[in-house]
N, C-alpha and C positions, 0 to 999 in steps of 0.2 A: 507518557506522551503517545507514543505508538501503541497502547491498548487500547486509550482515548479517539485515535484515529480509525484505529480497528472496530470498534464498535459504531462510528459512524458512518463507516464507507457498510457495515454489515445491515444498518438499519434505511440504507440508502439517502441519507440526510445532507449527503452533499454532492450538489444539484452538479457537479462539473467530476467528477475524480479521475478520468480516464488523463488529465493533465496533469495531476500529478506523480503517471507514472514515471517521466525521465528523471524528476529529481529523488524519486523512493530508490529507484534504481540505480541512480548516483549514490546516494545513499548507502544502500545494499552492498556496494564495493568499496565504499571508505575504509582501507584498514586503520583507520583514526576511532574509529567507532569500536564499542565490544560489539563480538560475536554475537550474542543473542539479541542485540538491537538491529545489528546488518538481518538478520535471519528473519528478524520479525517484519521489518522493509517488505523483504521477499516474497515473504506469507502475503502483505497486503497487497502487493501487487497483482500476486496471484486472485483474489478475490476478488482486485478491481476488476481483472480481464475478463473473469468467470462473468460477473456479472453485466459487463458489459455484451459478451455472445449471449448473455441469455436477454437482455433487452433485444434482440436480431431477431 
């Protein structure tokens, strides 16, 4: 799922992502979740922001 997600917030195909940072980042802290799912959240996050300053 989150490689899935990863590759379309990487190819810019979805027209809103900066909204889904608070729930990546909920996410990201669930200790319900494994470790490399919260981790990968994180990553996405990071991408979305990235690309967000670079639309600026």
């Amino acid at each position: 799922m989150f490689d899935a997600l990863d590759s379309l917030v990487k190819r810019d195909e979805i027209s809103d992502a900066p909204q889904m940072i608070p729930f990546l980042r909920e996410l990201s802290n669930d200790e319900r979740i494994p470790l490399i799912a919260r981790n990968h959240a994180s990553r996405i996050v990071k991408t979305i922001e990235k690309k967000k300053e670079e639309k600026k």
